[in-house]
N, C-alpha and C positions, 0 to 999 in steps of 0.2 A: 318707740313712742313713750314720753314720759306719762307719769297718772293722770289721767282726765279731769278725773274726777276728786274734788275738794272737800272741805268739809261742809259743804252748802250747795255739793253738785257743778257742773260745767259752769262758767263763766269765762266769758271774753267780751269783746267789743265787736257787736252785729254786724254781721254782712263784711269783718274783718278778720276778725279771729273766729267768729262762731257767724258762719256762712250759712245759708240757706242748704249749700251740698253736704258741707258735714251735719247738720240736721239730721237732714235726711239719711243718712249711715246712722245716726247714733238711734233713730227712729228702726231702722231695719234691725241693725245689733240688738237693741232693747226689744223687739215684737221677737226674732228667733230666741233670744236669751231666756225669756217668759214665759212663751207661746204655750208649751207643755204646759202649764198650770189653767191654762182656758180662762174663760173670760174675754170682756174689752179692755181698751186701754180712756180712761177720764181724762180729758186733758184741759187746762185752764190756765192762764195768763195774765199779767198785770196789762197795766196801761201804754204802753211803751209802743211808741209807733212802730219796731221790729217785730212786735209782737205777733200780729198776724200772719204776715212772712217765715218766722221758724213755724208756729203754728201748723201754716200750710207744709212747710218741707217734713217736718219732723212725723206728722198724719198721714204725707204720703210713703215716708220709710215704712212704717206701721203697717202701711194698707197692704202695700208691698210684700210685706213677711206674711199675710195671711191672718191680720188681727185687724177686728173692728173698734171704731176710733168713735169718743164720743168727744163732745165738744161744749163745755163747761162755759166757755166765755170767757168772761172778765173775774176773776175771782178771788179771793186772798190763798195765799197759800194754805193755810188751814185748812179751808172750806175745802180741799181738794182731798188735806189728808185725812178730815173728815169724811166726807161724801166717798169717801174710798172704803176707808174699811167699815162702814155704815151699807154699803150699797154691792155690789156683785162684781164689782170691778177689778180684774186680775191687777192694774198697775194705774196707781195717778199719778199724772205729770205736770209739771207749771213751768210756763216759760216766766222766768222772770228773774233781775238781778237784784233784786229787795230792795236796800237803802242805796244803791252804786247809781252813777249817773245815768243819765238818758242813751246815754250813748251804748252802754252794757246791757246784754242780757245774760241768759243763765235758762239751764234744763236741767232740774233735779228732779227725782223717779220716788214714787212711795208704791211699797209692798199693799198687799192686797191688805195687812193688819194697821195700815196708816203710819207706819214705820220707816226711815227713809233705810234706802237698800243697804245688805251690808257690804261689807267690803269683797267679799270673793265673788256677790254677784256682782257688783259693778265692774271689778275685775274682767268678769266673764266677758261684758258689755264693751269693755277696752276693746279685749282680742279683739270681739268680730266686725269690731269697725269698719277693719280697711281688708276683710276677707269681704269676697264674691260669695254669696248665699249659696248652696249646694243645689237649691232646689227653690224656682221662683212660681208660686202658686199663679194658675189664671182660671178665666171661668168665673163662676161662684164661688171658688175659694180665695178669690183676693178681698182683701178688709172693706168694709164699705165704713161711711163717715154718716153720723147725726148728729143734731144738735140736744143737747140736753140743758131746754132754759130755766126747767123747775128745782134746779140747785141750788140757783140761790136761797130757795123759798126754803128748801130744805133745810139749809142752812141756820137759817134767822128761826126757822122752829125749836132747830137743836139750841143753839146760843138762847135763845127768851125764855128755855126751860131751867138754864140753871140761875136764873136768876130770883134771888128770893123777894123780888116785889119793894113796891116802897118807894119807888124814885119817881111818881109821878107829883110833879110840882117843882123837882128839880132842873134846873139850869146847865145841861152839859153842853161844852163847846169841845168840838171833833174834829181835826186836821185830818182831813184823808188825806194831804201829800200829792193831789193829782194821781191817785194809786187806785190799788184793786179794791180799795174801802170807799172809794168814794160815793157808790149806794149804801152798801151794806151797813157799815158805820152808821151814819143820820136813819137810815129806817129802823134798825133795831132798836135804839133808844127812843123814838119816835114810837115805837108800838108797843115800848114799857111806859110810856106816857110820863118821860120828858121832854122839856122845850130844847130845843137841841139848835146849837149855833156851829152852823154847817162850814169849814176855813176850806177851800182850796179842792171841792167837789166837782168840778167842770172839767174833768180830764182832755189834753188833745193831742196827746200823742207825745208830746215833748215835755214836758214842764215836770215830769214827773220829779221828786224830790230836791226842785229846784226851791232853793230859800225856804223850804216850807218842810210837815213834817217831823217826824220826831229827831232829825239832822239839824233843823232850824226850829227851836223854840220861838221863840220872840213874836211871830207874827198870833202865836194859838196866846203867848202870855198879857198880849196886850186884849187878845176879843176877850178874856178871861174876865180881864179888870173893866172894861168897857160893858162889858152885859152881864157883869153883877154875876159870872157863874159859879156854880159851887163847886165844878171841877172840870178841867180839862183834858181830853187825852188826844196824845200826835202820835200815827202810825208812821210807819217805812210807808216802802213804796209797795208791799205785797201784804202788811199787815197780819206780820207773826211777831211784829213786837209793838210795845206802845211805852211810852213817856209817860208822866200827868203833868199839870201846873195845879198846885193848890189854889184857895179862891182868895190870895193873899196875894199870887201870883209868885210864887214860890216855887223852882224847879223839882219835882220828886223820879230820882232817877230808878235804874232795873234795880239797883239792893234795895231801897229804900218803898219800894213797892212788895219784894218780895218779904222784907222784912214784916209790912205789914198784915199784912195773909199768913205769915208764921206766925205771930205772937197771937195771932186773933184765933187760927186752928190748933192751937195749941193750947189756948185759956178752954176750949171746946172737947180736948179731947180728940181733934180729927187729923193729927199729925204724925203719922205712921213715924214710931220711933225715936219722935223727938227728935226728927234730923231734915235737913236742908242741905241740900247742893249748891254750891256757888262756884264760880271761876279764881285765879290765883288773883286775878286782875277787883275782886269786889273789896268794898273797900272796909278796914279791919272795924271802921265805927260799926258795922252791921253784926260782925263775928261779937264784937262784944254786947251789942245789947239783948242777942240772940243767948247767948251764955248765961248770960244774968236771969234771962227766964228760964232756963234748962234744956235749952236746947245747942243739939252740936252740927256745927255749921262745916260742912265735906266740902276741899277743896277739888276743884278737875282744871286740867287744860284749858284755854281760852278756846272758846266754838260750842254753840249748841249741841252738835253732833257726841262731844265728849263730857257736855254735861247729863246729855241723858243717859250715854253709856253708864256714867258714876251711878245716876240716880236708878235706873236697875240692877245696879252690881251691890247695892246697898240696903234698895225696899224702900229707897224716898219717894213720895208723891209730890214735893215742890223741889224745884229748883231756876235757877236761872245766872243770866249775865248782866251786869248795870248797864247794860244798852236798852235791859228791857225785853229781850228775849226769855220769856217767863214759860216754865211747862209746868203745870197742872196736870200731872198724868195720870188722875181718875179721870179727868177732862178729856183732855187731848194727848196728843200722840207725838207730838210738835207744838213749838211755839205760837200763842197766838195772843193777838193784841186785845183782842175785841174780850173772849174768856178773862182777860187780866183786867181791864174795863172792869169787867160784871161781877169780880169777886171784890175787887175794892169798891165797889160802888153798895157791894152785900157788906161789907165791915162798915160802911160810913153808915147805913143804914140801921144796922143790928145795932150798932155801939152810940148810936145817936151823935158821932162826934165829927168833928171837920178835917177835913184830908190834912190840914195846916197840924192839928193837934195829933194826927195818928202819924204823919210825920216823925213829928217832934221827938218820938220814942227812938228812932234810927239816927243816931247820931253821924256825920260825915266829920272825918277826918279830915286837914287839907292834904292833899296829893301834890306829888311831884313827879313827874317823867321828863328824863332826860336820853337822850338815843346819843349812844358814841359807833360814828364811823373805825370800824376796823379791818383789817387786814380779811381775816376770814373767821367765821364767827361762831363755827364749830369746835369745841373744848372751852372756850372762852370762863362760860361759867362755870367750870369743874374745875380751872385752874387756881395753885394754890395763892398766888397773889389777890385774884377776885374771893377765891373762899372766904381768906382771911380778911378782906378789908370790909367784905357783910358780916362778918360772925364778928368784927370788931362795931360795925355800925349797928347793929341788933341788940351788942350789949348795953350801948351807948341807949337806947328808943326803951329796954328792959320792956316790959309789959305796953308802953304808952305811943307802940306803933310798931311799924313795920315795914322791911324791906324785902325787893326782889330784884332780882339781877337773871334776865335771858333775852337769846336771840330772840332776832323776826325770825318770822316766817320767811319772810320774801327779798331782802334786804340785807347786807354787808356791814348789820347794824346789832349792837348789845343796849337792850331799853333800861335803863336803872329806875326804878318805880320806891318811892320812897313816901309813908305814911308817917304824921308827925301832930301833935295835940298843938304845936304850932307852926305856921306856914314858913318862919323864917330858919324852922330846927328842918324841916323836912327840907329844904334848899338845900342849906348847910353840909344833911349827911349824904345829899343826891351828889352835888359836887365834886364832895371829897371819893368815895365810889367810883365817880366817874372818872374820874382825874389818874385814878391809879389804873382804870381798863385803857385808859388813852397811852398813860406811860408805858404799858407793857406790849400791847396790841394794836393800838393805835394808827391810823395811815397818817403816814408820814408828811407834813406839808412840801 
């Protein structure tokens, strides 16, 4: 059996790849893999019509093992790995595939510390998939199932405390994406006392990040300009990361958010080290305006899961990815949309200034990505003809941008990622890059 488990937990395609049976094993696996540490297991889900189906299978592996199963609801991811290590809960669970289509779900596992598992216990969880339990509890010692409705409440208490007040009068418009925001989102802002312009709130089952969303800007940038608001923000479909539109109607992406929270925690004082976590993938206008105030921006692998690694290997409290996956980890424990909401909405407020002007600081680069099909895409970028024709494109960029060159993940493909102070020089050196990984490596027409 290959690794199950990703950098964002199981995902497949319900009731095809991630069945109702195998649920229920990674439910029995995960309750004996835990079980020793005692407690229940929290479990919560997006919106997604499969939803209640893994739900039920996943609760009855659970029950199975001898662990009692609560039952969260409808929730954002957050709220789970919150409500976890906030609450007495040996393990929180969310069935959900975040921004992936309707069609996908996903079962990712957080420690009793709101941390998602590591690798040797996931490991654990593999093995005892497709093992037969030694020993299947009955009686009163098999799991029983509650529901536990007052999480969310819980929730909106913890979120409305870190907020430093000030936004009532304000105009925020909030894409839940047909997702697990689509309460929580409009109440929280709603009982900071602002007018809150609700996009895509009526979940039913399907539509989840359908055209809408922090995947599909357009629909939150038009209510934006249409109701006069002074900011917008679009969640996924589980709401661990979020977008904004300035009130110009202006895209501000994950660097450009996170940028703004660095310079603000850092004019304050509140920026452990003067340092920040970003992915290879953020874009170099962020690294430099970040430099220029004294701060040093830590690159990590692409995936949350390896920017938090950095961000404790290092003693950073901010990090993120320009999707928008932002951790505040005095905050949180994991990415969350809503936290990232509340801290930009505490700099518009402190600093008196408009999302459009606190923007304006994080300068974006134009970007190029180009993907070349090849042969096999292991050594690729270690080899000396790709070395050489980056370390020749880098001399070429000097200081005024930046290149990379690596495989997918998933794919028979090398991405050439090419930053440039102008869109037609970033083409230019993406091409030329490119052009030499096809001539050496290249699938053959």
């Amino acid at each position: 059996m290959g690794r199950l488990f990703g950098t964002d937990g199981i995902r497949g395609v319900a009731n095809a790849d991630l069945t109702p049976e195998f649920a229920l094993k990674v439910g029995r696996a995960a309750g004996a893999a835990l079980s020793a540490s005692g407690g229940s297991f929290l479990i919560g889900r997006d919106t997604r019509v499969s939803g209640p189906m893994l739900e039920a299978a996943l609760a009855a592996g659970l029950c199975s093992a001898g662990v009692a199963v609560e039952l969260g609801g409808i929730l954002p991811t957050p709220a789970i790995a919150y409500l976890t290590r906030a609450g007495a809960w040996a393990c929180g669970v969310v069935i959900s595939a975040s921004h992936n289509p309707v069609e996908d779900n996903g079962i990712k596992l957080f420690g009793a510390d709101g941390f998602k598992l590591p690798d040797a216990v996931e490991e654990e969880i593999e093995a005892r998939i497709d093992q037969d339990p030694p020993l299947r509890p009955t009686g009163p010692d098999v799991g029983g199932i509650r529901a536990v409705p007052e999480g969310e409440d819980r929730y909106l208490a913890y979120l409305a405390g870190l907020s430093d007040g000030g936004v009532s009068g304000m105009r925020i418009a909030v894409d839940c994406a047909f997702g697990a925001a689509f309460r929580v989102a409009p109440r929280l802002w709603e009982s900071l006392g602002a007018t809150v312009i609700a996009l895509h709130d009526a979940p039913d089952g399907t539509r989840i990040n359908v055209n809408c969303g922090s995947t599909h800007l357009g629909p939150l940038r038009k209510a934006v300009l249409r109701h006069h608001a002074d900011v917008g923000f679009a969640h996924d479909g589980d709401a661990d990361r979020v977008l904004a539109i300035d009130e110009l109607g202006e895209d501000v992406d994950g660097d450009a958010l996170m940028g703004i929270t660095a310079l603000d925690r850092h004019s304050r004082g509140a920026l452990p080290g003067g340092l920040v976590v970003a992915t290879v993938m953020s874009n170099v206008g962020l690294e430099q305006a970040l430099r220029a105030a004294g701060i040093r921006l830590e690159r990590a692998r692409v995936g949350d899961r390896y920017v938090l690694e950095r961000m404790r290997e290092v003693g950073a409290t901010l990090g993120g990815e320009q999707s928008g996956h932002l951790i505040f980890l005095e905050r949180a424990t994991t990415g969350d949309g809503l936290v990232t909401g509340i801290e930009i909405a505490n700099v518009m407020v402190r600093t008196g200034r408009r999302l459009s002007e606190l923007r304006r600081a994080i300068p974006r680069y134009p970007q190029v990505l180009l993907n070349v099909r090849v042969r096999e895409r292991d050594g690729v970028a270690e080899a000396k003809p790709v070395v050489d024709a980056v370390a020749e494109a880098q001399s070429r960029l000097a200081s005024r941008g930046r290149i990379l060159v690596r495989p997918s993940g998933t794919e028979p493909l090398m991405r050439v990622m090419v930053e440039a102070e102008r869109q037609s020089e970033a083409e230019g050196i993406a091409a030329d890059v490119a052009a030499v990984i096809s001539r050496h490596y290249g699938v053959r027409a």
